[in-house]
C-alpha positions as CSV (number, residue, x, y, z in Angstrom):
1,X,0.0,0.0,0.0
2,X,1.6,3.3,-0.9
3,X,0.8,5.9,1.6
4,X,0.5,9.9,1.1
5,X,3.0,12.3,2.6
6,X,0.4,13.2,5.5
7,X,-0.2,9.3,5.8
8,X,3.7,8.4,6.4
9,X,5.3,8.4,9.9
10,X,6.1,10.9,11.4
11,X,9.8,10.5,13.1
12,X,11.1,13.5,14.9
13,X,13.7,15.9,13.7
14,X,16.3,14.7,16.2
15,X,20.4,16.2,16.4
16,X,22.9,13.9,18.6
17,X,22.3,15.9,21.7
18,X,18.8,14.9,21.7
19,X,16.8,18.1,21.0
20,X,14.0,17.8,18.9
21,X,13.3,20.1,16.2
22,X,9.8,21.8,15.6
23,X,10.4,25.0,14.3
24,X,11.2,26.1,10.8
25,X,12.7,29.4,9.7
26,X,12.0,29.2,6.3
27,X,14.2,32.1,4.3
28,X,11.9,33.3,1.0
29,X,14.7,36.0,0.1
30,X,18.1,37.7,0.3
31,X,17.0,40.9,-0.7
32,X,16.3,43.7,1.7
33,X,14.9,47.4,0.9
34,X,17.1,48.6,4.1
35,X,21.1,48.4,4.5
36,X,20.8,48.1,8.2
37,X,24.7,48.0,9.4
38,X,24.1,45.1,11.8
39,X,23.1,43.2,8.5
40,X,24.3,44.3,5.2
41,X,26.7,46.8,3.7
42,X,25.9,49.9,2.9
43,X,26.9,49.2,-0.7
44,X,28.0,46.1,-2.9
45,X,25.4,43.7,-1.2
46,X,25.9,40.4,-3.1
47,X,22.8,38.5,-3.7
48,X,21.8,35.3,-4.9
49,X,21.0,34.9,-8.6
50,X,17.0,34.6,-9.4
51,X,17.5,31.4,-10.9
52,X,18.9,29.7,-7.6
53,X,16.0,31.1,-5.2
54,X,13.8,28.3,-4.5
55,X,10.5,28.6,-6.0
56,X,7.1,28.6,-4.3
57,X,6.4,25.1,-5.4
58,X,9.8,23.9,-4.3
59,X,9.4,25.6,-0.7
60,X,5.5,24.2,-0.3
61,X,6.9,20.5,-0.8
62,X,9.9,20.9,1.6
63,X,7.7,22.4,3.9
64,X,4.7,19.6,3.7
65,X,7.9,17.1,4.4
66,X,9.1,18.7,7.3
67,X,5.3,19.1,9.0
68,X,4.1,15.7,7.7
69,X,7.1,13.7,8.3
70,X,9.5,15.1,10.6
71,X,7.1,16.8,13.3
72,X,7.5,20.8,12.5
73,X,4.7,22.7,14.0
74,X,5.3,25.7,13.1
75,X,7.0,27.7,10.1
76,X,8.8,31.5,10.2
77,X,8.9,32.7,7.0
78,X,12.1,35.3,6.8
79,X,14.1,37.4,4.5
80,X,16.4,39.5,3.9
81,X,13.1,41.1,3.9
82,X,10.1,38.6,2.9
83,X,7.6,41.3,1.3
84,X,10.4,42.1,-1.0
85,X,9.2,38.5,-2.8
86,X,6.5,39.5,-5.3
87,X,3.2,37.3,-4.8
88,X,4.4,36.2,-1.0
89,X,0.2,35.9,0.0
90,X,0.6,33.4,-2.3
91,X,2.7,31.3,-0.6
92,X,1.4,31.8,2.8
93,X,-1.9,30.7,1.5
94,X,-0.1,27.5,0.2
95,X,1.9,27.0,3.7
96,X,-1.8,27.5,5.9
97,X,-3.4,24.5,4.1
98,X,-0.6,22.3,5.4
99,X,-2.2,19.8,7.4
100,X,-0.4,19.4,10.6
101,X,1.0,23.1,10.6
102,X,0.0,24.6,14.0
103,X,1.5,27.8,13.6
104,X,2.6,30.7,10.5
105,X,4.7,33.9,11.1
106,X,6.5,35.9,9.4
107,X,10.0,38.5,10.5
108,X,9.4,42.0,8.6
109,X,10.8,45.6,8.5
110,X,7.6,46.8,8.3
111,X,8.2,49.3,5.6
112,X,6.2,47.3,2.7
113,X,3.6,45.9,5.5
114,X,0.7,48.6,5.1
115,X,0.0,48.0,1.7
116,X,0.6,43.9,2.3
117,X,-1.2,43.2,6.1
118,X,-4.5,42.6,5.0
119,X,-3.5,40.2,2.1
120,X,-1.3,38.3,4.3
121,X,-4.2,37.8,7.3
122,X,-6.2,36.4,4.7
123,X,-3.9,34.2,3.4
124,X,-3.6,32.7,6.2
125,X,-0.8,34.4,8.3
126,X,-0.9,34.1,12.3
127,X,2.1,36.2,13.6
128,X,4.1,38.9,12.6
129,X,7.4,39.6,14.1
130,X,8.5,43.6,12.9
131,X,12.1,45.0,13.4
132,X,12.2,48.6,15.3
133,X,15.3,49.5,16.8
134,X,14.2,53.5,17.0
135,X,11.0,56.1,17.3
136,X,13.6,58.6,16.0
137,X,13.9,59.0,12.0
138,X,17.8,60.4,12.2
139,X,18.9,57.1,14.3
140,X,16.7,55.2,11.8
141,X,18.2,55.9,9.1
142,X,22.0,56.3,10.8
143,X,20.7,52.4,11.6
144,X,19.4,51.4,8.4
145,X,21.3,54.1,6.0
146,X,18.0,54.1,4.4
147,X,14.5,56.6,5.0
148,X,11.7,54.4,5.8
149,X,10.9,54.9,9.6
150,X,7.5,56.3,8.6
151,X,6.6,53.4,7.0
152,X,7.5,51.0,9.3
153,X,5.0,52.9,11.4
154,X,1.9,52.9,9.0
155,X,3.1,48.9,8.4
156,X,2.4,48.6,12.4
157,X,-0.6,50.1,12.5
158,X,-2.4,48.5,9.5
159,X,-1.2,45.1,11.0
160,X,-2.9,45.7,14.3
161,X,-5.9,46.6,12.4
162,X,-5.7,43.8,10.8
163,X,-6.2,41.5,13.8
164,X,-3.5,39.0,13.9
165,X,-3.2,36.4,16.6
166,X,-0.2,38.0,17.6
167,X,2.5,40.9,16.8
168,X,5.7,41.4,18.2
169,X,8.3,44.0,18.0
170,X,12.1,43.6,18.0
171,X,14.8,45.6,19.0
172,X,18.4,45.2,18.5
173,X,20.5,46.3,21.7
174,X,23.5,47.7,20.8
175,X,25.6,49.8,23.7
176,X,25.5,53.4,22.4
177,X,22.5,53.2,20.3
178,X,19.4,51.6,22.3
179,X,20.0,53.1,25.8
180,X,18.2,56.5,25.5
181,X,15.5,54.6,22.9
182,X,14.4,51.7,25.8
183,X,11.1,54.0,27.3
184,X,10.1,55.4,24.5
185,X,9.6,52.0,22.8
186,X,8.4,50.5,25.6
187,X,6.0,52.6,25.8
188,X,4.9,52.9,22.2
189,X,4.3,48.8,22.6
190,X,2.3,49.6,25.8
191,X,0.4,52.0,23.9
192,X,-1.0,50.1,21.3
193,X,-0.7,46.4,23.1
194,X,2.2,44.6,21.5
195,X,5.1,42.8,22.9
196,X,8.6,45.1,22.4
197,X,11.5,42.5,22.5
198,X,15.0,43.4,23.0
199,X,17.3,41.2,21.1
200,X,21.4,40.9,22.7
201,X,23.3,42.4,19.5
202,X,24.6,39.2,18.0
203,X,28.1,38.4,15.2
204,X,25.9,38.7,11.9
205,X,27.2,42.1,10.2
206,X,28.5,41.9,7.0
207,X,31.2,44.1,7.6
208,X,32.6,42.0,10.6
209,X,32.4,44.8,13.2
210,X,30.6,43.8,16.3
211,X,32.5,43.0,19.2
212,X,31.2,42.4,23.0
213,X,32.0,45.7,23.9
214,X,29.0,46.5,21.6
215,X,26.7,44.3,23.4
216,X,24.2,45.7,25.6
217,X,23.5,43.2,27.7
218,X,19.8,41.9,28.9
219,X,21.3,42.7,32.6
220,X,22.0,46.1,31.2
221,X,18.5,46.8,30.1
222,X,16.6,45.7,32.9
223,X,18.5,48.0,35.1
224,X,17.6,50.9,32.7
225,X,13.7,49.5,32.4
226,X,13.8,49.4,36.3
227,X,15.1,52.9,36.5
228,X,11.8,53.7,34.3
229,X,9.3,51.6,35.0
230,X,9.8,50.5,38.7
231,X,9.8,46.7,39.7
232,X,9.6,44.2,36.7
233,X,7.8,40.8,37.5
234,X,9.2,38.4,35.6
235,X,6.9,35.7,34.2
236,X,7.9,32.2,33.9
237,X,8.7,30.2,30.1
238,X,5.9,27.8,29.7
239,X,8.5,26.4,26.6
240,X,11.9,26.3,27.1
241,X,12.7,26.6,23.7
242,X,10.6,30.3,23.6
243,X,13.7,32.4,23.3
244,X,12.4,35.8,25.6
245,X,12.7,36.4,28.9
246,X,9.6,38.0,29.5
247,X,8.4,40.9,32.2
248,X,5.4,42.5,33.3
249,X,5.2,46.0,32.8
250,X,1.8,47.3,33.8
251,X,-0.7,45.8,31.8
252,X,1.7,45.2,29.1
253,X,4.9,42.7,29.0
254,X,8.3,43.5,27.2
255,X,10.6,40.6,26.3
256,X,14.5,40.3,26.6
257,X,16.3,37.4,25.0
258,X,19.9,37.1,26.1
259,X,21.4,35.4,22.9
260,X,25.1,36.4,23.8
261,X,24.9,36.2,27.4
262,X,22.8,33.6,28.2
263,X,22.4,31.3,25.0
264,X,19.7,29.3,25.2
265,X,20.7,26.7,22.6
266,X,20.4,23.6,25.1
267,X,16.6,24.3,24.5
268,X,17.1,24.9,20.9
269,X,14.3,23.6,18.2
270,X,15.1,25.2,15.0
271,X,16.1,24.2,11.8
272,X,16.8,26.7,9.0
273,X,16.0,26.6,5.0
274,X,17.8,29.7,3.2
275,X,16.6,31.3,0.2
276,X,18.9,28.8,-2.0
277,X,18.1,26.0,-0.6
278,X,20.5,25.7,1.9
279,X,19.9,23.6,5.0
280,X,21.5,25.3,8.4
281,X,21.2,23.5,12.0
282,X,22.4,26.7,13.4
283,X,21.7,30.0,12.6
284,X,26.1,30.3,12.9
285,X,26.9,27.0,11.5
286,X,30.0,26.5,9.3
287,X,28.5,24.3,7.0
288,X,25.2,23.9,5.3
289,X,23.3,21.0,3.2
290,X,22.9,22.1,-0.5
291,X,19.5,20.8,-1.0
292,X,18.0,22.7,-4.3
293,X,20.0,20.6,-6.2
294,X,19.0,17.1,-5.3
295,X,15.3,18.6,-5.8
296,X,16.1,20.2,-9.5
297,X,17.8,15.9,-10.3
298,X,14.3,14.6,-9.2
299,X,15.5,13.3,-5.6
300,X,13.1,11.1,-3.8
301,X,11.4,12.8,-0.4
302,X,13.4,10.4,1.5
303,X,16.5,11.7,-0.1
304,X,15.4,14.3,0.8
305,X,14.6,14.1,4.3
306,X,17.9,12.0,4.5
307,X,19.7,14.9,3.4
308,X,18.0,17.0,6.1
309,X,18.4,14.5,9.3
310,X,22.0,14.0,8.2
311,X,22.4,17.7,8.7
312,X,20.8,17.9,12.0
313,X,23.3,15.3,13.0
314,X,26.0,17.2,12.5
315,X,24.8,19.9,14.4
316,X,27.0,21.7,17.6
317,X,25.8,22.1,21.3
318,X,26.1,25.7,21.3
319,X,26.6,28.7,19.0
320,X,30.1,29.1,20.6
321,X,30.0,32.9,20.7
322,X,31.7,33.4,23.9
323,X,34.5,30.6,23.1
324,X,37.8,31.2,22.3
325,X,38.6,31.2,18.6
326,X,35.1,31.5,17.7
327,X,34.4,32.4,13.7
328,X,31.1,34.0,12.7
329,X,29.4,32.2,9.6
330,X,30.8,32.7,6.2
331,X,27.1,34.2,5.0
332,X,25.7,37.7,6.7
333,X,22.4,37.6,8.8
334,X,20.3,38.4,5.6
335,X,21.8,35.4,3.1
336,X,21.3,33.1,6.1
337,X,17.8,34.1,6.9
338,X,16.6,35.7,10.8
């Protein structure tokens, strides 16, 4: 009897350290509208020829063998920037029929999400995850060396109007930069009740410059929020693979996940599909498994899983960020996928 793909068994997603994998960051893109400096270059970004990008079709049936017979639950679908993709309601709509799939976000800038929210929430969309690092238009665009803070506004707004199950903000901390913009984005998530997440400045510039020093630490922030705000109550992870520390702040909550200085990669359940059809166990893993390929020669969906689990196997205990001789990853944050 020949099963279908939703028929076959399910076996977990499993690396050698025993951590099983559920969630898929799922890379649509290379291309960004924004050069932010913790990212890209300013100028000479090198991108992926068209030709190499995986195709809706191609990411729909790695995605239905991932769900169906590996266990994901839930799919982030990231960039570069992800609304740069032309038609991308299209392929959410595809993803959201998956039977099995629990969950569908998706990491933006914001700055293409006004005209985009409402076509996305019908397609089928959950979550959105937006990027904003600043309230102030001169730090956005010292941050970005692009204009767009405006934007990114009218994208939040039209996404809250839109109703989504969830939408969360994110915020870079980087020492010199985020201090003096902590209450006034706390309180612009306060005001319109979203979740403001600070995010440890992590290795993934393209021009090789961060160093701890530039690190503002999740230590660091809560002393300024507590300065602010007053006492914090922190609430307790009902996952331990949910990355975020997260704190009561009034009626609201702001998050705070300590990437650099308190790793949570024991708990780690990711597995990462760039744009080329790359497969990453780690989002600053040396290698990767060249998948595209093997689909383009008409390889089998066990091949293709095989491919997959034999990359999981190879996958490291930690990021290593705070070891000695530690390297970041030959691609920048937006060939890798966030």
């Amino acid at each position: 009897m020949i099963l279908s793909m939703s028929q076959a068994p399910h076996i977990p997603l499993v690396d050698r350290y025993g951590r099983i994998h559920t969630s898929l960051r799922l890379s649509v893109t290379d291309r960004c509208n924004i050069r932010c400096y913790y990212c890209m270059p300013e100028t000479g970004a090198q991108f992926v020829p068209k030709d190499r990008i995986l195709s809706f079709e191609e990411m729909h049936r790695l995605a239905c063998l991932l769900v169906q017979q590996g266990g994901i639950r839930d799919i982030r679908i990231t960039g570069g920037e992800p609304l740069v993709r032309q038609e991308i309601p299209r392929l959410i709509e595809m993803l959201a029929g998956i039977e099995k799939l629990e969950d569908l976000s998706l990491t933006t800038n914001g700055i293409l999400l006004a005209d985009q929210a409402q076509a996305l929430r019908q397609a089928g969309l959950k979550r959105l995850n937006i990027s904003l690092d600043t309230l102030d238009e001169t730090i956005f665009r010292k941050i970005t060396r692009r204009d767009g803070l405006e934007k990114t506004l009218q994208g939040i707004d039209a996404a809250i109007e839109c109703g989504f199950d969830s939408i969360k903000l994110n915020t870079l901390a980087i020492k010199g930069v985020t201090e003096p913009e902590v209450a006034n984005l706390v309180r612009y998530a306060l005001d319109r009740n979203v979740m403001l997440r600070f995010i440890e400045f992590m290795p993934l510039d393209s021009d090789r410059a961060w160093n701890h020093e530039r690190v503002l630490s999740g230590d660091q922030l809560l002393s300024i929020l507590r300065q602010t705000f007053g006492t914090l109550e922190e609430i307790s992870r009902p996952d331990p693979s949910q990355p975020a520390e997260e704190f009561q702040i009034g009626k609201g909550r702001i998050g705070i996940i300590r990437s650099i200085t308190a790793p949570f990669c024991g708990a780690c359940n990711r597995i990462r599909i760039t744009a080329d059809g790359a497969v990453r166990n780690c989002l600053f893993a040396q290698t990767e498994t060249p998948i595209r390929v093997l689909m383009r020669e008409g390889a089998s969906d066990d091949e293709l899983l095989a491919a997959i689990r034999g990359c999981l196997a190879e996958k490291s205990e930690a990021h290593g960020i705070n070891e000695q001789g530690f390297q970041p990853p030959d691609r920048p944050m937006y060939a890798i996928g966030g």
